[in-house]
C-alpha positions in Angstrom: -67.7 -45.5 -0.7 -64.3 -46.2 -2.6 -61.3 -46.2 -0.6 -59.0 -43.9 -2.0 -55.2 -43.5 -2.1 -52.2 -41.2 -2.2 -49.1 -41.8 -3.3 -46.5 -39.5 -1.5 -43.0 -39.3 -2.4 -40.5 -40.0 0.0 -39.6 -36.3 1.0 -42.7 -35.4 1.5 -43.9 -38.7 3.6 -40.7 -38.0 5.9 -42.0 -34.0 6.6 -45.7 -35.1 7.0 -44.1 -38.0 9.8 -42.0 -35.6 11.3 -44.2 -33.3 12.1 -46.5 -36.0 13.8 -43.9 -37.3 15.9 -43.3 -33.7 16.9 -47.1 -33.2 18.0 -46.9 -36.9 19.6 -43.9 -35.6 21.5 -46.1 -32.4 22.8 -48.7 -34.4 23.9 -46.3 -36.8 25.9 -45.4 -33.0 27.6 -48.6 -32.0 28.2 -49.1 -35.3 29.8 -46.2 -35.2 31.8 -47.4 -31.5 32.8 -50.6 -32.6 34.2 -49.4 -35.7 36.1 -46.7 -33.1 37.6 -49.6 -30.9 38.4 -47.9 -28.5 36.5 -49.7 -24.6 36.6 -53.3 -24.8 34.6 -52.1 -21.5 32.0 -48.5 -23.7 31.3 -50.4 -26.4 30.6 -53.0 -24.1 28.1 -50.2 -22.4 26.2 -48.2 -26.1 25.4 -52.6 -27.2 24.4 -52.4 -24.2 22.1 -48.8 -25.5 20.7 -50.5 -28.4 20.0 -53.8 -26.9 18.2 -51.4 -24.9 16.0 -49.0 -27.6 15.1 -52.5 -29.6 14.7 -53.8 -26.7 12.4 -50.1 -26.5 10.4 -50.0 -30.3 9.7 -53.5 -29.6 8.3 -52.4 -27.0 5.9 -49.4 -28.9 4.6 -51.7 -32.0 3.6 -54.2 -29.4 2.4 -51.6 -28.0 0.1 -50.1 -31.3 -0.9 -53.5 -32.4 -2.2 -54.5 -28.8 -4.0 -51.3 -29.7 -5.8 -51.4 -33.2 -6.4 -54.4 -34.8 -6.8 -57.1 -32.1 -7.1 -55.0 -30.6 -10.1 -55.0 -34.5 -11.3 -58.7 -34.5 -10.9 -59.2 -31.4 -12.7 -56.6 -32.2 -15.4 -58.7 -35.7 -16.0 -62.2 -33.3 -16.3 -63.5 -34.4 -13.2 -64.9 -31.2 -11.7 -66.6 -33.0 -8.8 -63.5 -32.6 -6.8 -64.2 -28.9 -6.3 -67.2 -30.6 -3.7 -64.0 -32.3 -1.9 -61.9 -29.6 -1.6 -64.7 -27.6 -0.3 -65.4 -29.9 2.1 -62.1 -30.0 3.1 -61.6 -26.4 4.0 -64.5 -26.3 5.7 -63.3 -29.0 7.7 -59.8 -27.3 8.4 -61.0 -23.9 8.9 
């Protein structure tokens, strides 16, 4: 299997980061919650935070990739890459 690449501008790379450091920091407070034995439906609604932030990351890579390389792809005749991007929802959703 080749190991492929993306090349991200800067912008794009710092938004993508940020919001990874922003679920890292949730996780850290769920965490902290439990070691506080903080209440079980406190600690379920900061998990569900996470599982959207998780979910929203997701769909921002998703999107970068629809309109980066898949268009590439297609632009180069290589209609295979509908397989990947179907895979790819399904993997997200």
């Amino acid at each position: 299997m080749e190991n492929k690449r993306t090349h991200r501008h800067d912008n794009e790379k710092k938004k993508i980061i940020n919001r990874i450091n922003r679920i890292e920091g949730q996780l850290r407070g769920i965490k902290n919650m439990v070691e506080k034995d903080s209440y079980c439906d406190d600690i379920l609604i900061q998990i569900s935070a996470v599982a959207n932030s998780v979910k929203s990351l997701g769909r921002l890579i998703l999107n970068n990739h629809m309109k980066s390389c898949v268009k590439d792809e297609l632009i180069k005749g290589n209609d295979e890459i509908i397989d990947e991007v179907i895979n790819s929802f399904s993997r997200l959703y």
